[in-house]
C-alpha positions in Angstrom: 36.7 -27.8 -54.9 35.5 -25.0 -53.2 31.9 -25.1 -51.3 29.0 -22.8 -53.2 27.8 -20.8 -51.0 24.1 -20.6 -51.3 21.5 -17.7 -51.8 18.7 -17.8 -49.7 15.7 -18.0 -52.1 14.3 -14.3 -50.8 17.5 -12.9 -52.7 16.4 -13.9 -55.8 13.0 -12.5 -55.6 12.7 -8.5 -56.7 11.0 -6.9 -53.1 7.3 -5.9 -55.0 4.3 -4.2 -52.4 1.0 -6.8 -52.7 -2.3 -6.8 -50.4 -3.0 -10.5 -49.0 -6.2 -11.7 -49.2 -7.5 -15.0 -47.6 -11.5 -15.6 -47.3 -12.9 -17.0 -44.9 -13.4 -20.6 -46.6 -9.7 -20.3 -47.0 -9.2 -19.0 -51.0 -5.8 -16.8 -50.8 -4.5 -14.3 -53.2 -1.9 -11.2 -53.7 -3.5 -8.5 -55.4 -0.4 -5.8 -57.0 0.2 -3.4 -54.6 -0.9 -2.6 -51.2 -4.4 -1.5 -52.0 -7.1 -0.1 -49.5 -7.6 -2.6 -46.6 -11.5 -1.3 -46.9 -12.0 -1.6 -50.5 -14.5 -3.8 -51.3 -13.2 -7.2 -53.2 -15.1 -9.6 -54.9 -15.7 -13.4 -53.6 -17.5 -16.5 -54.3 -21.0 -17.1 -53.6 -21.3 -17.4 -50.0 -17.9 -16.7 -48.8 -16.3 -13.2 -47.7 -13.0 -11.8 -46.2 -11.2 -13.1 -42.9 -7.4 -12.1 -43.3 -6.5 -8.7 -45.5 -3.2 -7.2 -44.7 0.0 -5.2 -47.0 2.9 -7.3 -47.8 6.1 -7.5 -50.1 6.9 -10.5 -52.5 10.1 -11.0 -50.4 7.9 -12.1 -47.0 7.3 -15.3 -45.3 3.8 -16.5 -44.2 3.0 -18.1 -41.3 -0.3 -20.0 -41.3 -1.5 -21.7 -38.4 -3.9 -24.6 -38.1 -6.4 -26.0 -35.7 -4.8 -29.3 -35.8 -1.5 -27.4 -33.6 0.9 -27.1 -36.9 2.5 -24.1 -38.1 2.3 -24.2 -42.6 5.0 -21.6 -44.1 3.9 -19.8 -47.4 6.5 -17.3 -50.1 4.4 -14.6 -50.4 6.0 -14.5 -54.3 4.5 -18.1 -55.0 0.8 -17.0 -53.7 -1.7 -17.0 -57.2 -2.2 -13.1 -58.1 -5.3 -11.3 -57.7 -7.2 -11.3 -60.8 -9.3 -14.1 -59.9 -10.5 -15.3 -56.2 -7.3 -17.0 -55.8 -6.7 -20.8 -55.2 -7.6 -22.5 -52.0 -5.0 -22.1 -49.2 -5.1 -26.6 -48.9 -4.3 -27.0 -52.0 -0.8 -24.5 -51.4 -0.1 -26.4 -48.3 -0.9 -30.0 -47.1 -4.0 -28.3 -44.0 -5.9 -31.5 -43.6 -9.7 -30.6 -45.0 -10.8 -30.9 -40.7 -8.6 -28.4 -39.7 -9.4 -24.5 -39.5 -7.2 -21.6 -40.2 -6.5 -20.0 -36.6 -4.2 -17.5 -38.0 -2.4 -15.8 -41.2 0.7 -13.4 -40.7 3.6 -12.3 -41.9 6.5 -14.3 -40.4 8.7 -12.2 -38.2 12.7 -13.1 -37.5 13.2 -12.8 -33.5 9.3 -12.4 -32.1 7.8 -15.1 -29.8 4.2 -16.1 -30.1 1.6 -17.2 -27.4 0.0 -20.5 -28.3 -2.6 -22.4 -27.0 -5.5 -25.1 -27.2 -9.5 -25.1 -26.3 -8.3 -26.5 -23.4 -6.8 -24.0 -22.3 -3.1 -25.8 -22.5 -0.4 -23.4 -24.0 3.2 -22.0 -24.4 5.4 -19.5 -25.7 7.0 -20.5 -28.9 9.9 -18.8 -30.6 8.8 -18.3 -34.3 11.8 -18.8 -35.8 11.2 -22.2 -34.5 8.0 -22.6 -36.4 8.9 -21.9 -40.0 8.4 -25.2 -42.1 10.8 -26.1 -44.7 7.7 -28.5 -46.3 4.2 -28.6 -47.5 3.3 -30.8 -44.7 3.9 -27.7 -41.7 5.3 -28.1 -38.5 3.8 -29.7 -35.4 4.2 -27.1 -32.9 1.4 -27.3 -30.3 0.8 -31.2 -29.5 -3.6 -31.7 -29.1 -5.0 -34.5 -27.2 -8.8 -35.5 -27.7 -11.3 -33.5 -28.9 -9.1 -30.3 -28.3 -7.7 -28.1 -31.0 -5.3 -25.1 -31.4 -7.2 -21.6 -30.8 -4.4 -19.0 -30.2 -2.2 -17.5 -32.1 -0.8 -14.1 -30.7 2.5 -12.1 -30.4 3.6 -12.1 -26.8 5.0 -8.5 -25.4 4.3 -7.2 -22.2 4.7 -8.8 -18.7 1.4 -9.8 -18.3 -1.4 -12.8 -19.5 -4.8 -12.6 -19.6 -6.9 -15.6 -20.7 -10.8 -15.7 -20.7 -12.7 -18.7 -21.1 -15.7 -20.4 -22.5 -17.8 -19.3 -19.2 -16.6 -15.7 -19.7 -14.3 -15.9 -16.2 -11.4 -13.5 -17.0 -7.6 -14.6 -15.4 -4.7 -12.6 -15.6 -1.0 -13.5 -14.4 3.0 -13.0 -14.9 4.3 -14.0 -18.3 7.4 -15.5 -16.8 4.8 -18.6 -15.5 5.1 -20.0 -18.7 7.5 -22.0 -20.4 9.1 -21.4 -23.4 9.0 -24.6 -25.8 9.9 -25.1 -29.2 6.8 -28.1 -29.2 4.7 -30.0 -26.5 1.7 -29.5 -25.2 1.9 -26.8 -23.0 0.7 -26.0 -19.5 -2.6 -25.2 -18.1 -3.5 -21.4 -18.6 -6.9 -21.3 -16.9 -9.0 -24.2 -15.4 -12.4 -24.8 -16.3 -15.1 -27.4 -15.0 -16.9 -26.6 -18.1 -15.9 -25.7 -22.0 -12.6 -24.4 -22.4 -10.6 -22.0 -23.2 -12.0 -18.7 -25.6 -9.2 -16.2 -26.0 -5.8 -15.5 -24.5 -3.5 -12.6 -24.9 0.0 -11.0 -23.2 -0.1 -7.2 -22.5 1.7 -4.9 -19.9 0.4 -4.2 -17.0 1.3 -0.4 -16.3 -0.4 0.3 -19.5 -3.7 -1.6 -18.5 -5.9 -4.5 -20.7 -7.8 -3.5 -23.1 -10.4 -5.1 -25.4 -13.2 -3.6 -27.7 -16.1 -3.5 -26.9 -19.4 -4.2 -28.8 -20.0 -0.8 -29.7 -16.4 -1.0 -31.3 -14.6 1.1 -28.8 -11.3 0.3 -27.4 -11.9 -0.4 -23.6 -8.7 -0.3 -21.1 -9.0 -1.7 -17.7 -6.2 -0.4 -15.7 -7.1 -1.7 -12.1 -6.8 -5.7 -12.5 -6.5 -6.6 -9.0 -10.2 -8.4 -8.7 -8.5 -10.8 -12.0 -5.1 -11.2 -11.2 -4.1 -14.9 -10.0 -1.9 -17.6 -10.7 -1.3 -19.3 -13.9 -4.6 -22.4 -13.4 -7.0 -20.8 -11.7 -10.3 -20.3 -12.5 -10.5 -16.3 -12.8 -13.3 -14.3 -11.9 -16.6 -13.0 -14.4 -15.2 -10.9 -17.3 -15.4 -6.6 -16.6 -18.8 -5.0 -18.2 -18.7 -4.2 -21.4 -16.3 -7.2 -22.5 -17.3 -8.1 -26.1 -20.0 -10.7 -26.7 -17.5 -13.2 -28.7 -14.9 -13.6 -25.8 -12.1 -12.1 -27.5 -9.6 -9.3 -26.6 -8.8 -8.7 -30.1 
């Protein structure tokens, strides 16, 4: 007998524009269409929005969780958008102690930077993280008290990684590993807290940030920052936001 040849799931599903919408206690819906990112939506008492972005019914979800594992969502199967949605644990197995550290839509062929409070990381291919199960994929292996707390597309040549105590360290991409699961290597070193932010970006262009009055901030002169991968870094630039993030 001859072998079927099977259709991937995506082909069966007609390609339809919808707006993802996650709150920040985790409730995720797909309203029809890809609506006005600014539009003001409608939440349950004491909640509001974390994650908004346009989609199509045919994309792949990526959703990663404190605990270090990567959960994989159809955009097709999400509830619609009449209501508030359904919580995001009940679509995938995220233990009720883990946080949502990121929601995107999957990519074929992109790497991502990972990493843990503290201040471990890697880059992962992300066609390595897509789950075929409710249960996710361990990707980023925790030890302790320490939790996953970055999620970001790598491009560029460069890293820049701030910690807890606001010291800002920059160095080459190519000192870190790329890993399909472990724990990582040390980004940054700290002798106390851990790690707040980390990001890739290319150098010739400069690092940029915004800052608290909302403006985009580039740093093009990195010299005082620049170091090798573990070291401590020196005190973030003026004007770097308040929450210790670049994004």
């Amino acid at each position: 007998a001859g072998e079927v040849e099977e259709v991937p799931l995506e082909a069966m599903i007609d390609r339809e524009p919808i707006t993802v919408v996650c709150s920040e206690m985790g409730w995720i819906r797909a309203m029809t269409g890809h609506i006005d990112l600014n539009r003001e939506l409608k939440f349950k008492d004491g909640d509001a929005p974390r994650f908004m972005f346009h989609a199509e019914t045919t994309d792949r979800l990526l959703v990663f969780g404190s605990n270090g594992r990567f959960y994989t969502l159809s955009a097709a199967n999400l509830p619609g958008g009449r209501g508030m949605g359904e919580p995001l644990r009940l679509i995938v197995d995220l233990p009720n102690e883990a946080a949502i550290v990121d929601l995107f839509i999957h990519k074929p062929g992109r790497r991502m930077l990972v990493a843990s409070s503290a201040g471990d990381g890697f880059i992962v291919p992300e066609n390595d993280v897509v789950a075929q199960t409710r249960s996710g994929k361990q990707v980023l292996n925790l030890r302790g008290d320490a939790r996953a707390k970055v999620c970001h597309p790598v491009s560029g040549d460069h890293v820049a990684c701030v910690g807890e105590n606001r010291k800002v360290l920059v160095f080459a991409l190519d000192e870190l590993p790329e890993l399909g699961r472990g724990k990582g290597v040390r980004l940054q070193k700290y002798k106390d807290g851990g790690l707040s932010d980390a990001t890739t970006f290319t150098m010739a262009d400069g690092l940029s940030w915004l800052d608290p009055a909302g403006r985009t901030r580039t740093e093009t002169d990195l010299t005082e920052w620049m170091g090798k991968r573990a070291g401590s870094g020196r005190m973030a630039p003026r004007g770097f936001p308040r929450d210790n993030r670049f994004t």
